[in-house]
ROPALUM-813388 format. One record per residue: residue number from 1; residue in one letter; x, y, z of N, C-alpha, C in turn. Coordinates in nm, 2 decimals. Last residue first. Example, Ala and Ser with C-alpha at 12.3 -4.5 7.8 and 13.67 -1.06 7.14 Angstrom:
<2 's' <1.28 -0.22 0.71> <1.37 -0.11 0.71> <1.29 0.00 0.79>>
<1 'a' <1.32 -0.57 0.78> <1.23 -0.45 0.78> <1.32 -0.33 0.78>>
END
This chain:
<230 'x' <2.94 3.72 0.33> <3.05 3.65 0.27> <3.03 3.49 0.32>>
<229 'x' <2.56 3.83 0.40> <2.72 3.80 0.47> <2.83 3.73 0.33>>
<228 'x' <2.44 4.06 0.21> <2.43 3.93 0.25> <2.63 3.91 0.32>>
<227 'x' <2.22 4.36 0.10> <2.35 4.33 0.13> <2.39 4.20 0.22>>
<226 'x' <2.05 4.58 -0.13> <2.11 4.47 -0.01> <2.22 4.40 0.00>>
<225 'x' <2.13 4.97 -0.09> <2.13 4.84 -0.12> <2.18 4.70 -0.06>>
<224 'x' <2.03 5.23 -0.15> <2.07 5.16 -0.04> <2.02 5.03 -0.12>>
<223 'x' <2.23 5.57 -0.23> <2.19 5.48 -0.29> <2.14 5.36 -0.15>>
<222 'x' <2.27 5.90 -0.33> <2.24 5.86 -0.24> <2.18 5.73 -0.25>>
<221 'x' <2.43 6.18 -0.45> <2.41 6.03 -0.48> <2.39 5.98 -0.37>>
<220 'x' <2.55 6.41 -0.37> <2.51 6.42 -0.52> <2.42 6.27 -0.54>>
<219 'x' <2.61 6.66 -0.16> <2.55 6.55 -0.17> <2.52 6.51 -0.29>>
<218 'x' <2.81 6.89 -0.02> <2.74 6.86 -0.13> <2.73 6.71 -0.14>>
<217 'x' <2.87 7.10 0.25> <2.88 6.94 0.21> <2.80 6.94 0.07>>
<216 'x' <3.05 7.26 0.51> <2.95 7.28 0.37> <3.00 7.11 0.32>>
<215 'x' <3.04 7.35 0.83> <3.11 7.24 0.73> <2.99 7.24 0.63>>
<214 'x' <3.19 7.63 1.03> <3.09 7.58 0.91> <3.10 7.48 0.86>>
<213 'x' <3.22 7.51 1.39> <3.25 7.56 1.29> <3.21 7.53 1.13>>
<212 'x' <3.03 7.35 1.60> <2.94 7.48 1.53> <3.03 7.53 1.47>>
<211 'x' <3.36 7.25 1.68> <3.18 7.28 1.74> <3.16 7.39 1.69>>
<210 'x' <3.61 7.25 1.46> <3.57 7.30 1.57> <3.40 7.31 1.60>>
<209 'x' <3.41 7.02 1.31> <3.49 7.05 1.36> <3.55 7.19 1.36>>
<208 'x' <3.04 6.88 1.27> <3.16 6.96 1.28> <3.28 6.98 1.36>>
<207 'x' <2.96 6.56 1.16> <2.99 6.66 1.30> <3.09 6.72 1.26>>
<206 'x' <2.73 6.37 0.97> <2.82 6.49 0.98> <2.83 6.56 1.13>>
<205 'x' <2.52 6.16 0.73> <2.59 6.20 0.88> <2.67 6.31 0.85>>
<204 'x' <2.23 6.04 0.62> <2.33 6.07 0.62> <2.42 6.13 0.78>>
<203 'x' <2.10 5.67 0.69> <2.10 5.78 0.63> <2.22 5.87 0.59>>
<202 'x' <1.85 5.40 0.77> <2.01 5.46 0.72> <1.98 5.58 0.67>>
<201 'x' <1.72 5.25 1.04> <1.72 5.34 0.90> <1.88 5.39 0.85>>
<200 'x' <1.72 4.91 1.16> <1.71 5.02 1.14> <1.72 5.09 1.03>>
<199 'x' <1.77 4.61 1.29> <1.72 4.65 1.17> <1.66 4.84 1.26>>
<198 'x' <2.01 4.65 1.58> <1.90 4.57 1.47> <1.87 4.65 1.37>>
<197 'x' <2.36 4.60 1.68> <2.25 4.68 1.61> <2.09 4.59 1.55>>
<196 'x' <2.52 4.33 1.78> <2.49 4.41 1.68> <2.36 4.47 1.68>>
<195 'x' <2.77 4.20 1.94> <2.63 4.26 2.03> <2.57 4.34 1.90>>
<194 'x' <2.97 4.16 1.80> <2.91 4.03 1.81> <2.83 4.08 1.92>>
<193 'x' <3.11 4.31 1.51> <3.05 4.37 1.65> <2.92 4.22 1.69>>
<192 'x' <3.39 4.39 1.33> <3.28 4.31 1.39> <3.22 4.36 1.53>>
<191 'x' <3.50 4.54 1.03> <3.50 4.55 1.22> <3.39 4.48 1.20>>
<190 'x' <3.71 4.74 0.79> <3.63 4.63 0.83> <3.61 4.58 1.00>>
<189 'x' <3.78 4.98 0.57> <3.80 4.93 0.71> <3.69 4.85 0.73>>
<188 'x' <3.87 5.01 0.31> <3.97 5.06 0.38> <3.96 5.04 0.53>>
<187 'x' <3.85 4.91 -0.09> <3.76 4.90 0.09> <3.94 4.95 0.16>>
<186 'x' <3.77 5.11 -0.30> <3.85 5.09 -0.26> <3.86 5.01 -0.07>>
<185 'x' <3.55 5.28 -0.42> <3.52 5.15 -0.46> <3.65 5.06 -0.39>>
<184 'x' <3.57 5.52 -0.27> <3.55 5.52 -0.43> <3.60 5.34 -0.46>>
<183 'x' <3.61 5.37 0.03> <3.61 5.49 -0.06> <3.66 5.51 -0.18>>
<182 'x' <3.45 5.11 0.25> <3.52 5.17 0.13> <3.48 5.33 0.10>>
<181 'x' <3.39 4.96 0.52> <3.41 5.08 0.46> <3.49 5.08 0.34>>
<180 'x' <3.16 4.70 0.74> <3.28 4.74 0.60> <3.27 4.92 0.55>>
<179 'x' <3.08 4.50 0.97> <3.11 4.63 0.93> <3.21 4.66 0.81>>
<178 'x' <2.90 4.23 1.09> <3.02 4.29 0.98> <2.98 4.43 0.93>>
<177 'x' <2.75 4.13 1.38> <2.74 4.22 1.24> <2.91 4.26 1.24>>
<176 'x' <2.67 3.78 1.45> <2.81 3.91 1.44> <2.77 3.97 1.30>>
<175 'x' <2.50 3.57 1.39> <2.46 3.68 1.44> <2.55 3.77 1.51>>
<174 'x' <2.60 3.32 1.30> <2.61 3.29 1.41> <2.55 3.45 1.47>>
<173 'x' <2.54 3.40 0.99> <2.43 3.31 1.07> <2.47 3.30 1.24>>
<172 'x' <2.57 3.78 1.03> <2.61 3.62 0.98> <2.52 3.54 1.02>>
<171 'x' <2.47 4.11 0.91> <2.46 4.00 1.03> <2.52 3.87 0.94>>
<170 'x' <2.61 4.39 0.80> <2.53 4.27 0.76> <2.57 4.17 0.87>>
<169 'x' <2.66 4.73 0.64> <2.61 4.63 0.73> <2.52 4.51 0.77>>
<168 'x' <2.88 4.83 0.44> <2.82 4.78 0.44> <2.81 4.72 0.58>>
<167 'x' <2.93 5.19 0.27> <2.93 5.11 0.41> <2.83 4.99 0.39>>
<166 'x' <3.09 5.38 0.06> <2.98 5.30 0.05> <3.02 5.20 0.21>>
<165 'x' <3.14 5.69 -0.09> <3.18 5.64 0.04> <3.09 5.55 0.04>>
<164 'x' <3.32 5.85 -0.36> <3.17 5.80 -0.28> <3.25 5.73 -0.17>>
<163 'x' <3.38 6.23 -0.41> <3.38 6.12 -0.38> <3.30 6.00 -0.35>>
<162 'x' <3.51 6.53 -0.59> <3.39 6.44 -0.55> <3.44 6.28 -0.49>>
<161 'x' <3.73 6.79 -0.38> <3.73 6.69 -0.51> <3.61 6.59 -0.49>>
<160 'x' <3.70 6.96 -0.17> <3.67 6.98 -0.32> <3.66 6.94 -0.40>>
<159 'x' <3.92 6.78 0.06> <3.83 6.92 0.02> <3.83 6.94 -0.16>>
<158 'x' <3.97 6.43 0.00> <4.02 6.56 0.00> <3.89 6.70 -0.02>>
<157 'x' <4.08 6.12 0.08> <3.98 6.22 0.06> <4.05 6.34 0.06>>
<156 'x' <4.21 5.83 0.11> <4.25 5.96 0.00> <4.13 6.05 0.01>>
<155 'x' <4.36 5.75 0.42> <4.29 5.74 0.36> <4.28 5.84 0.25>>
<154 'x' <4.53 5.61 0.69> <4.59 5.62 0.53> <4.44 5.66 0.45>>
<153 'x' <4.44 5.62 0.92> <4.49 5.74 0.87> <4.52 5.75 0.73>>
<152 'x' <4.16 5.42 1.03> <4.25 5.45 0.97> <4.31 5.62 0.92>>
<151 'x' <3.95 5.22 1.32> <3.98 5.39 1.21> <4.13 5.36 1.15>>
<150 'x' <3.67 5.07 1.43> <3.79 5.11 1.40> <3.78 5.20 1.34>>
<149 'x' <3.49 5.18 1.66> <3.53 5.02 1.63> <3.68 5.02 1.55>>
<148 'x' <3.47 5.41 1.89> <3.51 5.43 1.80> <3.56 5.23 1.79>>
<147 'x' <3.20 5.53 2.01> <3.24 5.49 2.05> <3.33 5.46 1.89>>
<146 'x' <3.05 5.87 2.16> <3.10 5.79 2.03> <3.18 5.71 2.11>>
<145 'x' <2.79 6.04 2.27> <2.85 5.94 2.26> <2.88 5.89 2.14>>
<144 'x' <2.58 6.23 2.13> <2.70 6.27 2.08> <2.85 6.17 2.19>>
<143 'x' <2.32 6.17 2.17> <2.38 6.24 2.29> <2.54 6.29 2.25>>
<142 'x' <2.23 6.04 1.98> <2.21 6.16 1.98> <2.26 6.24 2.09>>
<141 'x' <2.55 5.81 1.92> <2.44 5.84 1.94> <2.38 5.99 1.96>>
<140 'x' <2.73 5.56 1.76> <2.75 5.71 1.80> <2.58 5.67 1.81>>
<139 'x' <3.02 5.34 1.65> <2.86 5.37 1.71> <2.84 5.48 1.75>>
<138 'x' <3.21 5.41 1.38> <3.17 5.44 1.51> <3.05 5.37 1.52>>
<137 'x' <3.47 5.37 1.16> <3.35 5.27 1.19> <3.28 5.30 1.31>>
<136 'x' <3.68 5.63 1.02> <3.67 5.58 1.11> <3.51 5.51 1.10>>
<135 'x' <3.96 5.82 0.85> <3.81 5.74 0.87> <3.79 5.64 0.95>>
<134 'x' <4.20 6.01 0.69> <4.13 5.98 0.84> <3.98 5.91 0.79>>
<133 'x' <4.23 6.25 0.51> <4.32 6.14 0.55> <4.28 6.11 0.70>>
<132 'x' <4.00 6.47 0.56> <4.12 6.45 0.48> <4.18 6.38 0.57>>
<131 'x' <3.71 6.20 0.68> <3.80 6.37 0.65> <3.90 6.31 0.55>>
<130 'x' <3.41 6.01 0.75> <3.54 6.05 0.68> <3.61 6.19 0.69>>
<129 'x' <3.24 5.71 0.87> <3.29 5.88 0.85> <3.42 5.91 0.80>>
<128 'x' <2.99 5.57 0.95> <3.10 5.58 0.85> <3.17 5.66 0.85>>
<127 'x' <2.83 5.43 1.21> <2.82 5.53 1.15> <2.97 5.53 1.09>>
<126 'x' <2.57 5.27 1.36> <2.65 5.28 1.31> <2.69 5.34 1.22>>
<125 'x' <2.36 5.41 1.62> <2.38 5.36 1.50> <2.46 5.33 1.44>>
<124 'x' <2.07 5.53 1.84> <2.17 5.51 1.80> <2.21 5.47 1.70>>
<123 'x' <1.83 5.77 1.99> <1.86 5.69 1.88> <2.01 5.70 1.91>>
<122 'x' <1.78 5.87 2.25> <1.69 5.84 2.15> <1.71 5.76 2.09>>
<121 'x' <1.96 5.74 2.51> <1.98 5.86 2.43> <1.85 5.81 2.35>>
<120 'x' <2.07 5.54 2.65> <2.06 5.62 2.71> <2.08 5.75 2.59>>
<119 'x' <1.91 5.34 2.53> <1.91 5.32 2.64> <1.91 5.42 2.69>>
<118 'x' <1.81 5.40 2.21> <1.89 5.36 2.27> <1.86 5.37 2.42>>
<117 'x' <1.61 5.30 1.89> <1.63 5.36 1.98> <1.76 5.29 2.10>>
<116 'x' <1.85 5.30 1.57> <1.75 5.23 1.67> <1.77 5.30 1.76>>
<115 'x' <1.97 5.28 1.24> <1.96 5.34 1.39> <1.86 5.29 1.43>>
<114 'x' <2.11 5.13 1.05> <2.07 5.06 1.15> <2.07 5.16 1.29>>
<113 'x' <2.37 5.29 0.92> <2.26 5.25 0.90> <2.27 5.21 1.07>>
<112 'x' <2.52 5.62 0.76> <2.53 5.52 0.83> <2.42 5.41 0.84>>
<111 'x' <2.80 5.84 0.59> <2.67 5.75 0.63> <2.70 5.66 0.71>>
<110 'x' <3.00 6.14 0.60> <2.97 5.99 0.58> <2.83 5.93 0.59>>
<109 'x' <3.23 6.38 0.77> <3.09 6.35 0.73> <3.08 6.16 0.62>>
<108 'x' <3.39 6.59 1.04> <3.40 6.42 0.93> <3.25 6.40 0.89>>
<107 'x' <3.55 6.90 0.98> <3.48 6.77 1.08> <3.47 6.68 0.93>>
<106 'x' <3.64 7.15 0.89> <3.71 7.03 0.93> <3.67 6.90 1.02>>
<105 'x' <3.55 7.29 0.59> <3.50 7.26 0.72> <3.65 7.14 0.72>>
<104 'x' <3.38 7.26 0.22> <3.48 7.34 0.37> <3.44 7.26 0.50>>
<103 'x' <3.29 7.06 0.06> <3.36 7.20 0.05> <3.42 7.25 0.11>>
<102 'x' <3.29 6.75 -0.03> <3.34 6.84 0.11> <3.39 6.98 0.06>>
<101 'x' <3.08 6.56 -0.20> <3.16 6.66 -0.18> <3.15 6.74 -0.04>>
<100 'x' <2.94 6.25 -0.29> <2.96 6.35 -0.22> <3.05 6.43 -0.25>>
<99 'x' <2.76 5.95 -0.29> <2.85 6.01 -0.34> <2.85 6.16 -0.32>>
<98 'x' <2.69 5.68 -0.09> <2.65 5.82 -0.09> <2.76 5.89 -0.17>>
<97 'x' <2.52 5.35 0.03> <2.67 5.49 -0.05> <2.60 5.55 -0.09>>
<96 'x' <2.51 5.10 0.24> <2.49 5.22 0.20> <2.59 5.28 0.13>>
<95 'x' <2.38 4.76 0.17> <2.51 4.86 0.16> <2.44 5.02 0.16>>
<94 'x' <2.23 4.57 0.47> <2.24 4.68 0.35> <2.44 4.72 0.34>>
<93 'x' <2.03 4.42 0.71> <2.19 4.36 0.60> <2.19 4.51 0.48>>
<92 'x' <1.81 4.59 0.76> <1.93 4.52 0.85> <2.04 4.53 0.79>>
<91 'x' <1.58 4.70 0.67> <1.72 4.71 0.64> <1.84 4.72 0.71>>
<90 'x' <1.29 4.67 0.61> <1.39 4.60 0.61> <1.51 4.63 0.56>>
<89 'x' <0.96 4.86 0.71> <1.13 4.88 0.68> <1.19 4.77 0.72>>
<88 'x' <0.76 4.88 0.86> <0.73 4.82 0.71> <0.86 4.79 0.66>>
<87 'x' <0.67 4.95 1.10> <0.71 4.81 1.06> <0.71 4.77 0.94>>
<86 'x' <0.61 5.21 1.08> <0.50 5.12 1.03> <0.55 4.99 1.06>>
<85 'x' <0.89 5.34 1.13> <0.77 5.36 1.23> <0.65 5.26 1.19>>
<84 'x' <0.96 5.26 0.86> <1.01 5.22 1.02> <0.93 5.21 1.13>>
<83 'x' <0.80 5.43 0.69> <0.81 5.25 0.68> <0.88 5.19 0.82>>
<82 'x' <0.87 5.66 0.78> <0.76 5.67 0.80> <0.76 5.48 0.79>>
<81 'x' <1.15 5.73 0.72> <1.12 5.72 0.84> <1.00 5.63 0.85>>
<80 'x' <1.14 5.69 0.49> <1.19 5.54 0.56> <1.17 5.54 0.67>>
<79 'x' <1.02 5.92 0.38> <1.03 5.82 0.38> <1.05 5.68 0.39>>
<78 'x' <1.24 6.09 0.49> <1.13 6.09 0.59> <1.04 5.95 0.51>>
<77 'x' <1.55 6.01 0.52> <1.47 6.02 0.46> <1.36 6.02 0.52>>
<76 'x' <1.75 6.17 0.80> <1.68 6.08 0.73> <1.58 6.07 0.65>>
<75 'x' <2.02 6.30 0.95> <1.93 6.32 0.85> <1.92 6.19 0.78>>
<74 'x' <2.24 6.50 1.08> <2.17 6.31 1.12> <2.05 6.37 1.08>>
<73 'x' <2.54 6.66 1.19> <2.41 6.67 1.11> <2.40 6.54 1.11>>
<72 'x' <2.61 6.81 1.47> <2.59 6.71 1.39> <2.51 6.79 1.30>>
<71 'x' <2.64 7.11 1.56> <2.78 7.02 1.64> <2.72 6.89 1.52>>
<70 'x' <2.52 7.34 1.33> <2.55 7.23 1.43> <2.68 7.21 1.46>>
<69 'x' <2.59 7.42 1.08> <2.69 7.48 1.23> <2.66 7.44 1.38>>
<68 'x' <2.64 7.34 0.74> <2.61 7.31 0.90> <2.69 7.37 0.94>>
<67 'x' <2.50 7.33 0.42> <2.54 7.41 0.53> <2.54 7.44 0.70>>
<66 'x' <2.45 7.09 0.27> <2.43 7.12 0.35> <2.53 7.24 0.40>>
<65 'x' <2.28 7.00 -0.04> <2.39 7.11 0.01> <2.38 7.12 0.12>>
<64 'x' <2.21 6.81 -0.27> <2.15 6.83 -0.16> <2.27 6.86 -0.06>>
<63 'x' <2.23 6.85 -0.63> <2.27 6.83 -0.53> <2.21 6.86 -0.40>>
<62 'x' <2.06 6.97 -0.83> <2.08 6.85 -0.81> <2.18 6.79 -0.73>>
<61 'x' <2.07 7.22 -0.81> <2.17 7.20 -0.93> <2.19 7.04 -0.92>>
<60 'x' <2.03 7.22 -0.51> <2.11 7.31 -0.59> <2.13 7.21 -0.65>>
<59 'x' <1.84 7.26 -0.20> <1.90 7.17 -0.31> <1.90 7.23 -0.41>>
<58 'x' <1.97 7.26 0.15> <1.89 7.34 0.06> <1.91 7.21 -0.11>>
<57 'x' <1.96 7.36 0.49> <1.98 7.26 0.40> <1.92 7.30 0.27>>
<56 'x' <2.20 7.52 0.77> <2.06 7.50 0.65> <2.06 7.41 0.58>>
<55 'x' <2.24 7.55 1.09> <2.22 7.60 0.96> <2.14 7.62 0.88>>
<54 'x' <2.16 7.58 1.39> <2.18 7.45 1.29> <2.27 7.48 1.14>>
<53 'x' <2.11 7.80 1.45> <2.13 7.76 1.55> <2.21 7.64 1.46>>
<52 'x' <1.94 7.96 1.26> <2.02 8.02 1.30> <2.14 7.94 1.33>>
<51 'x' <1.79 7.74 0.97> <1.79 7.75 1.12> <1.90 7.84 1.20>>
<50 'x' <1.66 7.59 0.76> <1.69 7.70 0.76> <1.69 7.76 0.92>>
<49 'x' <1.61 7.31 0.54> <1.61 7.38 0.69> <1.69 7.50 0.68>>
<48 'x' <1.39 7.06 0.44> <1.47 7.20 0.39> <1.47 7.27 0.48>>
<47 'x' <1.41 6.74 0.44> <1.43 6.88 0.51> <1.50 6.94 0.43>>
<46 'x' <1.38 6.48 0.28> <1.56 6.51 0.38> <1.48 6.62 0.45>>
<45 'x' <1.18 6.37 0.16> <1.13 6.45 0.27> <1.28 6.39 0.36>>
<44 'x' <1.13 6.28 -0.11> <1.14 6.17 -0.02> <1.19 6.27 0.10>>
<43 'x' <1.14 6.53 -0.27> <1.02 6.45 -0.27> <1.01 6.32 -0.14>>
<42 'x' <1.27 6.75 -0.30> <1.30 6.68 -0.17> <1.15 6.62 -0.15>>
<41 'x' <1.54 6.67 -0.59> <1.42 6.76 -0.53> <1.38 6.67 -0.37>>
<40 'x' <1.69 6.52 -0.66> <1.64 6.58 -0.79> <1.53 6.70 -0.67>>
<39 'x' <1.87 6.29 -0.51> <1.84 6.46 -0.51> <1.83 6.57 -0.59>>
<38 'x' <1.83 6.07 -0.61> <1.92 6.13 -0.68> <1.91 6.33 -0.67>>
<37 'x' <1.81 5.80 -0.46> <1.79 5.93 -0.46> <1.87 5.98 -0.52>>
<36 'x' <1.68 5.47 -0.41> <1.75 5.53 -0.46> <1.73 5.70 -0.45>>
<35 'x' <1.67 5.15 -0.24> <1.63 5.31 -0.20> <1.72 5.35 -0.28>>
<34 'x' <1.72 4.89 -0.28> <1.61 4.94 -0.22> <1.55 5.06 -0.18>>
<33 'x' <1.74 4.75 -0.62> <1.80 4.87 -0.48> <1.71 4.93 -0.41>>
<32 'x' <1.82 4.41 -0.61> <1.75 4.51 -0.68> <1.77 4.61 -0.56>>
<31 'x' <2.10 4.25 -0.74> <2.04 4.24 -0.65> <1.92 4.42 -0.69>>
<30 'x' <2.35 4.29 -0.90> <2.20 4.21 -0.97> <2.14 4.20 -0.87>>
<29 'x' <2.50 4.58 -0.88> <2.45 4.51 -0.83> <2.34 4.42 -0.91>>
<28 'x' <2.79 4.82 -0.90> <2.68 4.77 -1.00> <2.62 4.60 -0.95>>
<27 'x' <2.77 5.15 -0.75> <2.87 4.99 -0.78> <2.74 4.91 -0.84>>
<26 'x' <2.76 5.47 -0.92> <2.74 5.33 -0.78> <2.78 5.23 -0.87>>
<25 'x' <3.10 5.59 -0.97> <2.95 5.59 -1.02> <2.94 5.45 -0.94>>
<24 'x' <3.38 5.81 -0.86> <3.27 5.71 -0.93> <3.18 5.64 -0.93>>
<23 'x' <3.62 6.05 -0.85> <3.50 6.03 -0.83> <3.46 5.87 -0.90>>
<22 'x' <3.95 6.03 -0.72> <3.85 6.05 -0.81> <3.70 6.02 -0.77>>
<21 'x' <4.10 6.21 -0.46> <4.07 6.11 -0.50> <4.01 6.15 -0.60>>
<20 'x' <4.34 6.46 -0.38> <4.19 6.40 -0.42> <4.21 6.27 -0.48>>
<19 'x' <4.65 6.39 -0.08> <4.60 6.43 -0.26> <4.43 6.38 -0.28>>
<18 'x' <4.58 6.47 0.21> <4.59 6.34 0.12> <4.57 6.44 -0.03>>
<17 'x' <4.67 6.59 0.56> <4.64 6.60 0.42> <4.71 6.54 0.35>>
<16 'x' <4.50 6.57 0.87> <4.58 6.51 0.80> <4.53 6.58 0.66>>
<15 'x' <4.43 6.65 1.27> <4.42 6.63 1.12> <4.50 6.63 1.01>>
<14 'x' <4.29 6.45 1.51> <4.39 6.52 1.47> <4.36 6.54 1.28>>
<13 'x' <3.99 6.63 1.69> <4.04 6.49 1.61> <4.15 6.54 1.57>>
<12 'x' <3.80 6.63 2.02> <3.92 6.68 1.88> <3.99 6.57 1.82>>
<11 'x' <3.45 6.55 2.00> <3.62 6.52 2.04> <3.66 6.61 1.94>>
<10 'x' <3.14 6.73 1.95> <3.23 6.64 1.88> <3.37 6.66 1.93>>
<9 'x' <2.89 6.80 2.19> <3.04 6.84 2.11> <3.09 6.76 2.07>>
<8 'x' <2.53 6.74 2.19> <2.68 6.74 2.22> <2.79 6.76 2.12>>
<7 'x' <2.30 6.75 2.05> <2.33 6.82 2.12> <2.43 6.82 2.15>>
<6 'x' <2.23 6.63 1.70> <2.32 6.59 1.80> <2.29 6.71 1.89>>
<5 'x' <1.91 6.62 1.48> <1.99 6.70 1.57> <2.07 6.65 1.70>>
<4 'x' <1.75 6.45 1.30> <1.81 6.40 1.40> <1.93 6.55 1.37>>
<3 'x' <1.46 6.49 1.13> <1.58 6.52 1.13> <1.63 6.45 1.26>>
<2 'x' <1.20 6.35 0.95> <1.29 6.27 1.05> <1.45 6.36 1.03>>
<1 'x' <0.92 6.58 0.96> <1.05 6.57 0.91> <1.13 6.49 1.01>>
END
């Protein structure tokens, strides 16, 4: 199972409240998709976990439920793990989205792509994240280093209401990765990074707030698609 468990404490973040947003359905591509999940079941190997220390992970009613008390959750399809480890996996340039639900909790959950090993930690990545009113473009790693590219406070998420969040990362010809964030089809942050990440896995994300306080998540839609510079 490719889980990724953070050891470290997630910063204090300040926190904000936005009216829900609405929900909506992936974005509609003539390009073909390279990874679809509709967490019908855990055929492409998320983990079903069940851990004092962590929580749990489970799938309901067609969603993939996390209940975390980690400090992170960093979960990958075992799937892509396995094409990664083969050299089989191309997915540098991608969009990721993930349509979702925040039941409780006050930390930030989202996706991310292009992990790779790191200098001073296993894996790193770029990573999407969200709360009520607040989102931010990090690099982060298993050591629970964060470095923050950018962030916003105007943003509409809310506890309870469904949402998608779609990130895109993609190199140019001069080789600056472009970072993009939208939520529900609305972009809200964009960042360059002219030392960029290589071809890695994408997946999902989450650090609680307060450390090891509960954050329940509902997962409904999990999509990966390609993705070319402007």
């Amino acid at each position: 199972m490719y889980t990724r468990l953070s050891i470290a404490a997630l910063a204090a973040l300040a926190l904000a409240t936005t009216e829900p947003p609405s929900s909506t359905a992936p974005a509609a591509s003539d390009e073909p998709v390279l990874f679809d999940e509709p967490f019908d079941d855990d055929s492409n190997g998320w983990g079903i976990i069940d851990d004092p220390d962590y929580g749990g992970t489970s799938y309901e009613n067609g969603d993939y439920v996390w209940s975390l008390t980690g400090s992170s959750g960093h979960l990958i399809a075992e799937v892509l793990g396995v094409q990664y480890d083969n050299d089989e996996l191309d997915m540098l340039d991608v969009t990721v989205r993930a349509e979702l639900t925040i039941d409780s909790g006050d930390g930030v959950v989202g996706v991310f792509c292009r992990e790779v090993p790191d200098t001073d930690a296993d894996f790193q990545w770029y990573e999407f994240v969200v709360r009520e009113g607040w989102a931010a473009v990090r690099v982060a790693d298993l050591e629970g280093n964060i470095d923050v590219i950018a962030e916003s406070d105007d943003v509409d998420v809310a506890k309870g209401a469904p949402f998608a969040i779609e990130a895109t990362c993609v190199d140019d010809a001069e080789g600056v990765a472009h970072l993009s964030l939208s939520i529900d089809d609305e972009p809200v942050l964009a960042a360059e990074d002219d030392d960029p990440l290589g071809n890695g896995v994408p997946g999902l994300q989450a650090w609680t707030y307060p450390v090891h306080e509960l954050m329940e998540v509902r997962w409904h839609h999990f999509t990966v698609l390609p993705a070319t510079a402007d």
